[in-house]
N, C-alpha and C positions, 0 to 999 in steps of 0.2 A: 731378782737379786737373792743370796744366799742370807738363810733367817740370821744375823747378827743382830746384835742390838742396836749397835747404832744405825740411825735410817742417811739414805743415800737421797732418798726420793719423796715427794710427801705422798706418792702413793700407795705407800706405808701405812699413813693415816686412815686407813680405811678400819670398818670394824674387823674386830680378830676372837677369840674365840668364843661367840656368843652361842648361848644356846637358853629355852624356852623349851622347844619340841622340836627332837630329831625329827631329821626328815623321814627315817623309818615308821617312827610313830604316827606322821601326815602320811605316809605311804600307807599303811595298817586300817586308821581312821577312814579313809576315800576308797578303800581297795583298790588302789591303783596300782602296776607295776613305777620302779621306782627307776628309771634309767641313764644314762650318761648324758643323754642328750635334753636331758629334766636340770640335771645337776650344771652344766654350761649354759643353759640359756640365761640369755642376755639381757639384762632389764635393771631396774631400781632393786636396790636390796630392801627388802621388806621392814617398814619401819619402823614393826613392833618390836624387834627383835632389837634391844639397846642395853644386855645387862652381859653379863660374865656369868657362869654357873662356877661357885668357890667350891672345890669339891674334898675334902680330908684328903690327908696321906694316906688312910687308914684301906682307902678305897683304890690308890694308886701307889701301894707300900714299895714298888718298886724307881718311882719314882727321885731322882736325884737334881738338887741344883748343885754345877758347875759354877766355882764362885773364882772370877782373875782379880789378883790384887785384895780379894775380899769383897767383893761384891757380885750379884750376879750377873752372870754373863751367857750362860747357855744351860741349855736339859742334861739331863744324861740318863742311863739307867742300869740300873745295878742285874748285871749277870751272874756272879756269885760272889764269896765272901771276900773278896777281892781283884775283883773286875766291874769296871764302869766300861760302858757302851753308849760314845759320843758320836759330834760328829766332826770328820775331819779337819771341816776347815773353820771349829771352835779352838782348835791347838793347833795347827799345822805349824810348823817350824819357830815356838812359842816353846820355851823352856819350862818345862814340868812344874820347877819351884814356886813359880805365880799361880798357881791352881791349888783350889780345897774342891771336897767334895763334901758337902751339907745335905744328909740323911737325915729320913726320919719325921720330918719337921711340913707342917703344908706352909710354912711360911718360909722365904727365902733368906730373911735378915737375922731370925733367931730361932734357938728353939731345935732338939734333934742331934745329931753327931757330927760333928767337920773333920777330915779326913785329911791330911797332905796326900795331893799326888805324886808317887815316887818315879813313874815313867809312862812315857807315851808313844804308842805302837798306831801308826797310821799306814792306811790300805798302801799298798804299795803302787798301784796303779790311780790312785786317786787325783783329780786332777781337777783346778779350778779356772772354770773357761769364763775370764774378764768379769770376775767377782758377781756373775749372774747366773751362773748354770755351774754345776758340779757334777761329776761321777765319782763310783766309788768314794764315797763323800760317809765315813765311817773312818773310827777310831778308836781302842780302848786305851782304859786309863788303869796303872797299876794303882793301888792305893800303898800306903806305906804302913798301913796296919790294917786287918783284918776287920770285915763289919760285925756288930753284934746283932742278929737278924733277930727278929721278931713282929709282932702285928703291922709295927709300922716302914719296918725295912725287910726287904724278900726279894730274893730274883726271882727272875720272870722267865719262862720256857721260852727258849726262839721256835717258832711258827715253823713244819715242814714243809706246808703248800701255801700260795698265796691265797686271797680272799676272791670268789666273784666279781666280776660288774656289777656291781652296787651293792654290796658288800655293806655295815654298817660295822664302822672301826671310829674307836675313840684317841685321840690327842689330848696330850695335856702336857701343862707348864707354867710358867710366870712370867711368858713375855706380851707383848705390846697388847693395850686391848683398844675398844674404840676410843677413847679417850686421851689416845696417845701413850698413855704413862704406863708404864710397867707394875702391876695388882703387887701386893703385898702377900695375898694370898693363893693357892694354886687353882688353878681354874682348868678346867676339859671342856671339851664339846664333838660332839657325835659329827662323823664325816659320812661319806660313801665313796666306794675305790670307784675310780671313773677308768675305762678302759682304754686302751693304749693307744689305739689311733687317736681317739678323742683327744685325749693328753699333749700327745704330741703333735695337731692341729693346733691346741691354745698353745703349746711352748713354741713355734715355729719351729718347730724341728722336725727333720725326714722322720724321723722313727725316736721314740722314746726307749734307752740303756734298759737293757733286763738286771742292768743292777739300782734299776728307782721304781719305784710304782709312785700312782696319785692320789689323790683324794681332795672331795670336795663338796659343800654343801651350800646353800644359797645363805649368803650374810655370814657365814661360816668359814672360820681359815684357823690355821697357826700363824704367827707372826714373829716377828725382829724379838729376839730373845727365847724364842722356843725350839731353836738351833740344837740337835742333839738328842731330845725329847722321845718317849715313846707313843708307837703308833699301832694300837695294840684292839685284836680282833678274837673274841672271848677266849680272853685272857692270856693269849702268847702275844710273841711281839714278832710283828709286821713288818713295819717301818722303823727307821729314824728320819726325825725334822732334817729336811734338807735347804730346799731354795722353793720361791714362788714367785710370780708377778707380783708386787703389789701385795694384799692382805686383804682376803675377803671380797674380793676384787669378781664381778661374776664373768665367769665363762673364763677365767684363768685358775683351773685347779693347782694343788700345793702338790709339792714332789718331794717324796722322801724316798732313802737309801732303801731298797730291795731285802730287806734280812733272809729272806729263803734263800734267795740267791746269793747272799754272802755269810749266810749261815757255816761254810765248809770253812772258812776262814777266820770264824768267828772265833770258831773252834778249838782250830788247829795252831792259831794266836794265842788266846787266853792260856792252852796247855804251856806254851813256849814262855811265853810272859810270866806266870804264875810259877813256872820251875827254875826262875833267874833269882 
């Protein structure tokens, strides 16, 4: 199902973004290769692993909560002084004036800069197949005043090439963790890109969109509220949070929007957007 916050299913309830020791770091530690078919296999999630890593804004300055109504509702992340990069189908046909953008802050409720969204430009081809699968699953958000960047607010490069099979890329956000509830504080955890056949074996689908890539780590996911979020691989941005099985769920990796591949668009939007 697509990461919103509200859950459909309780296998939602699963853990979400835990992290102790990337799987790089056990890959590193064992000298093992680290590969896709390590990252799906199928078994108990390992039961040491029961905490959330809180990690500063300071560390993810790019980092933004999408707040509907006033409260949080999905990721985002800031592309320049006034463009947010969501996802789709956190605003899709949702009128702009129920949206802030809350900067700055590692905590969701206070703290940092709130922004009104003044307008919202989604993929044009983007398309939500029975609230479980997404393409083109991307969105920017006009802000209605410019940001003041600094340590704790920065945009982030979009990525030219995608990451390897097995790849280590970090997620982060403020949604759902093991304990059902959505953290007050922002939290990441270290993934690895799973490759395409693989992917699209656990999503039952012929072939996985060149505009999503995966990622996925044992006990490790994004989850319901981290919709929008970045997925970001030393230091550009990768992904956005899109849809997954379930949450933390093993041998069903998480699927986020493609930014390389929709990088020309990202683009060629924000210039459009930004000169209205």
């Amino acid at each position: 199902m697509l990461r919103v916050l509200v859950f459909t299913s309780q296998l939602e309830m699963f853990p979400t973004l835990l992290v102790l020791l990337s799987v790089a770091t056990l890959g590193c530690a064992l000298h093992l290769p680290i590969g896709p078919e390590f990252l799906l296999k199928k078994g108990p999630i390992n039961n040491r692993i029961v905490g959330g890593e809180d990690t500063p804004i300071e560390t993810i300055p790019w980092q933004v909560s999408l707040q509907k109504l006033g409260r949080h509702d999905c990721g985002g992340v800031i592309y320049s002084k006034n463009i947010i990069i969501t996802a789709a189908h956190c605003v899709y046909k949702i009128n702009p004036r129920i949206f802030d953008v809350r900067v700055g802050s590692s905590t969701s409720k206070n703290g940092g800069s709130v922004i009104k969204v003044a307008k919202i430009t989604v993929h044009d081809r983007y398309v939500n197949i029975n609230n479980k699968k997404a393409e083109y699953d991307i969105a920017l958000l006009l802000l209605s005043s410019p940001l003041e960047m600094g340590i704790t607010i920065m945009a982030i490069p979009l990525a030219e090439s995608v990451p390897h099979d097995g790849a280590t890329v970090l997620v982060s956000g403020w949604g759902r963790t093991e304990t059902g509830k959505a953290p007050l504080h922002l939290k990441s955890v270290h993934l690895n890109i799973v490759n395409r056949e693989e992917c699209a074996r656990a999503n039952d689908d012929e072939q996985v969109p060149r505009a999503t890539i995966c990622a996925a780590a044992p006990g490790k996911d994004s989850c319901g509220g981290d919709s929008g979020g970045p997925l970001v691989y030393e230091g550009e941005l990768v992904g956005i949070v899109s849809y997954g099985i379930g949450c933390a769920l093993p041998g069903y990796p998480g699927v986020y929007a493609n930014v390389v591949e929709l990088r020309k668009w990202i683009e060629e939007e924000a210039t459009k957007v930004s000169s209205t």
